[in-house]
C-alpha positions in Angstrom: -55.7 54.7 -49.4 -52.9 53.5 -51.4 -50.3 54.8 -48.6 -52.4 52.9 -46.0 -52.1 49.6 -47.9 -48.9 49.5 -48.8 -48.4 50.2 -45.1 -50.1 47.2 -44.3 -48.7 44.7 -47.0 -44.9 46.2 -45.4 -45.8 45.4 -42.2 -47.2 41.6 -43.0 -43.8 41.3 -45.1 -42.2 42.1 -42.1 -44.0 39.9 -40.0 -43.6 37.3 -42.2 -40.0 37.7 -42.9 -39.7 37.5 -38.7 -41.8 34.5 -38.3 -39.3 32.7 -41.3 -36.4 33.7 -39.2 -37.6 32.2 -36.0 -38.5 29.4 -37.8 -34.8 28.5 -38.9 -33.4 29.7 -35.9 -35.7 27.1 -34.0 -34.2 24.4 -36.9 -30.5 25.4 -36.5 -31.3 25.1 -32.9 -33.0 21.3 -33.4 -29.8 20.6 -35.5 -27.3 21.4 -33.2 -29.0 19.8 -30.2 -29.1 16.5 -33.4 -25.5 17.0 -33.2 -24.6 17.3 -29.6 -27.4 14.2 -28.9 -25.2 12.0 -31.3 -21.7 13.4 -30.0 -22.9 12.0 -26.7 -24.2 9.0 -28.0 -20.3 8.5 -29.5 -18.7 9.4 -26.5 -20.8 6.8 -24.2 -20.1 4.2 -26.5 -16.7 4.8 -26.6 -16.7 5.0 -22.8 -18.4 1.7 -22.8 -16.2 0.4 -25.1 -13.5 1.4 -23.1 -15.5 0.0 -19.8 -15.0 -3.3 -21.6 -11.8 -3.3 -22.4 -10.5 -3.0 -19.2 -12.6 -5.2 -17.2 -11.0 -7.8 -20.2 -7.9 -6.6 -19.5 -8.4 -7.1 -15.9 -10.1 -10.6 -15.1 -6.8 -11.5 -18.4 -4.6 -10.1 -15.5 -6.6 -11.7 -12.8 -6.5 -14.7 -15.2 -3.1 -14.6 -15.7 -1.9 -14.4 -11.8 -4.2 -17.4 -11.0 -2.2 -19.5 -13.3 -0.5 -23.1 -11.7 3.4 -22.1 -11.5 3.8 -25.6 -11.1 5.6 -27.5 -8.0 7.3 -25.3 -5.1 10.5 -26.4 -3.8 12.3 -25.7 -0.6 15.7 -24.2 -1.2 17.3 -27.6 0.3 15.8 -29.4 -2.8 17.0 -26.3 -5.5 20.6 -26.4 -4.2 20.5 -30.5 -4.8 18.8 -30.7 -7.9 21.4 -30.8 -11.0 23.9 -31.2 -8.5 26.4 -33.6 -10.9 26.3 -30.4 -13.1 29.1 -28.8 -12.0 28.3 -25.4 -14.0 25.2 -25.3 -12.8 26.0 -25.7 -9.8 28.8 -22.9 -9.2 25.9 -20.5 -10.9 23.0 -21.6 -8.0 26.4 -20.9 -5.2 27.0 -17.9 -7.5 23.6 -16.6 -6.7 23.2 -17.5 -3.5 26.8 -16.4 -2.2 24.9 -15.2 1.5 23.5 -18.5 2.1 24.9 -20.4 5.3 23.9 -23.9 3.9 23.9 -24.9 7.3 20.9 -22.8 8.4 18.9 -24.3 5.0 15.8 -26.8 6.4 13.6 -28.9 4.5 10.8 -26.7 4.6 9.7 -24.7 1.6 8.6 -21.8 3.8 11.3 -19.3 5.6 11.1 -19.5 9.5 11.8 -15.9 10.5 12.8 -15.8 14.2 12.4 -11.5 15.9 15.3 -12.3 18.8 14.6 -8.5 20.0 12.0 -5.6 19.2 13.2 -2.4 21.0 12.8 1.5 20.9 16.9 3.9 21.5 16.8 7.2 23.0 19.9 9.1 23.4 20.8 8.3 27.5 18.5 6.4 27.7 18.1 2.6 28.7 16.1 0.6 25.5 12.6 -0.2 25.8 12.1 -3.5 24.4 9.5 -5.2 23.7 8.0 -7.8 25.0 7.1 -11.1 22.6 3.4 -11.3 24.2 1.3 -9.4 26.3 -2.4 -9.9 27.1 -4.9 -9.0 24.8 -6.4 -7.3 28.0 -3.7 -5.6 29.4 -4.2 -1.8 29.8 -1.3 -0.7 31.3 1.2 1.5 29.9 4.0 -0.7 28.3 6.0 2.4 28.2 6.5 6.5 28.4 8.5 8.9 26.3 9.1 11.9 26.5 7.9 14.0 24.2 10.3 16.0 21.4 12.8 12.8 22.5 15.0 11.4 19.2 14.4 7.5 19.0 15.2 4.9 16.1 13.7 1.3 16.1 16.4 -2.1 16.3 15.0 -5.2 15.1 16.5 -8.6 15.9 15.9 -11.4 14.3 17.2 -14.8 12.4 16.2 -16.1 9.4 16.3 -20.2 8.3 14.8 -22.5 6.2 14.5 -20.7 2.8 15.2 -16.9 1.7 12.4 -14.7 3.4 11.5 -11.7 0.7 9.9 -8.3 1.7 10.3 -8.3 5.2 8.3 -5.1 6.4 7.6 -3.4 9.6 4.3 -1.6 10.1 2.9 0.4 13.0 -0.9 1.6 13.4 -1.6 4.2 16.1 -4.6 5.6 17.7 -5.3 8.2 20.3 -8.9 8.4 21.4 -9.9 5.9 19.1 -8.6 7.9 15.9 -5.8 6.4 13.9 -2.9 9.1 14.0 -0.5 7.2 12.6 0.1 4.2 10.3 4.3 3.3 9.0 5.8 0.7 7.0 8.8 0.3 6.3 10.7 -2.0 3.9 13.3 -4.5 5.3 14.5 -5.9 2.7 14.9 -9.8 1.4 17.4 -11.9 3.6 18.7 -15.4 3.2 19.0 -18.0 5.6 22.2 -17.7 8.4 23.4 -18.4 11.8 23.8 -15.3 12.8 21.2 -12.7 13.6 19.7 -9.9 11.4 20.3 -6.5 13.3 18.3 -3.3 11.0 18.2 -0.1 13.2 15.6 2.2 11.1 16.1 5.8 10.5 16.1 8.1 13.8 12.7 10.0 14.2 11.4 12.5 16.7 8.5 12.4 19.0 5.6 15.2 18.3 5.6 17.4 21.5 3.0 19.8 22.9 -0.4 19.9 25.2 -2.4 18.0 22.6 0.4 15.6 22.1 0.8 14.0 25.5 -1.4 11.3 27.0 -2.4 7.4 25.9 -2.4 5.8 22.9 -2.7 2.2 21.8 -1.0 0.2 18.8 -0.3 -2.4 17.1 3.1 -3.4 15.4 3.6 -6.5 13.7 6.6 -7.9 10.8 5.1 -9.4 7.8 6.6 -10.8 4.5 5.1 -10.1 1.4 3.3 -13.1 1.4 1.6 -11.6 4.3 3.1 -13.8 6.7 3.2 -12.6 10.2 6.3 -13.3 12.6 5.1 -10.5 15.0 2.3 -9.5 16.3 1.6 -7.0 19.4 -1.0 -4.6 20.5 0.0 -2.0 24.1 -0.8 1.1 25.3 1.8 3.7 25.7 1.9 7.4 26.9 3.7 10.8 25.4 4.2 13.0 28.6 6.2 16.1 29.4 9.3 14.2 31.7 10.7 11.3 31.5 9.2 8.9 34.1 
């Protein structure tokens, strides 16, 4: 009888002792999930903190780009401002050694002038571009063959004031799906007589079954102002020959 009871009161220890573990296991559980809950917490905050800071950073730099920079003047007015100071003087010629003082205009903005657009192939004649076409037009402006080597050759003059990042950019589509969309830098250029001539790097034309056909485009010359001095959507082909 004793046997059986002891028995017993072991097994309720046991049972007890199991149901005190489960019990702190379930706490040390509640703890840690405490602990990640508030790590969380932190870490949103701190991302929202961080949220913050850069959205004050940004309208500060959106702040800062909106502020007046005062009166522009058109290089005509710089050259003869302080011109009695003879020092000064020799610096602004100093620094603008490439200006043709003749080709300087009253106007604060740059005239930029594209004399000539115009694609070179190796024996062949250029294809140049024409200044307008009409919006409408369909036809094919031009065909090359495809595989060919061509470069680009810009013409163009510059007047007025100093024209900074002049680019060239070409958008492409086949099918209605853009295949291809350049820019390329020109550079900054100062105001002359004599015309601008940049020849970009020589490229070759894609070639194969899926490459030949129609496509349509649009390349234009901007500054970084976003000025436009040229503008011109065609239609051109890829095919297999030359026509």
């Amino acid at each position: 009888m004793s046997a059986i009871a002891g028995a017993i009161s072991a097994s309720q220890d046991i049972s007890f002792s199991s149901e005190m573990e489960k019990k702190e296991e379930q706490k040390k559980k509640n703890n840690n999930m405490n602990d990640e809950e508030a790590e969380e917490n932190g870490n949103n905050r701190d991302n929202d903190d961080k949220d913050e800071k850069e959205e004050e950073d940004h309208t500060k730099l959106k702040s800062d780009k909106e502020l007046d920079l005062g009166p522009q003047f058109s290089l005509k007015e710089q050259l003869e401002k302080d011109k009695d100071d003879e020092s000064l003087r020799k610096w602004k010629e100093q620094l603008l050694g490439t200006v043709d003082f003749s080709a300087v205009g009253e106007s604060k903005d740059p005239k930029v002038q594209i004399l000539s657009l115009s694609i070179q192939c190796p024996g062949r004649p250029d294809i140049v571009f024409p200044s307008q076409i009409a919006s409408n037009a369909k036809a094919s402006l031009f065909t090359l063959k495809e595989g060919t080597r061509y470069r680009l050759k810009i013409c163009f003059t510059v007047s007025n004031n100093i024209v900074s990042g002049l680019a060239y950019t070409n958008t492409v589509w086949k099918t209605g799906i853009r295949v291809d969309n350049s820019k390329v830098m020109l550079g900054t250029f100062s105001p002359q007589k004599e015309a601008y001539t940049y020849e970009l790097e020589e490229d070759t034309m894609p070639s194969g079954m899926f490459v030949r056909g129609w496509y349509s485009a649009r390349t234009k010359v901007v500054d970084d102002d976003g000025k436009c001095y040229f503008d011109l959507s065609y239609c051109f082909q890829i095919q297999k020959k030359w026509p």
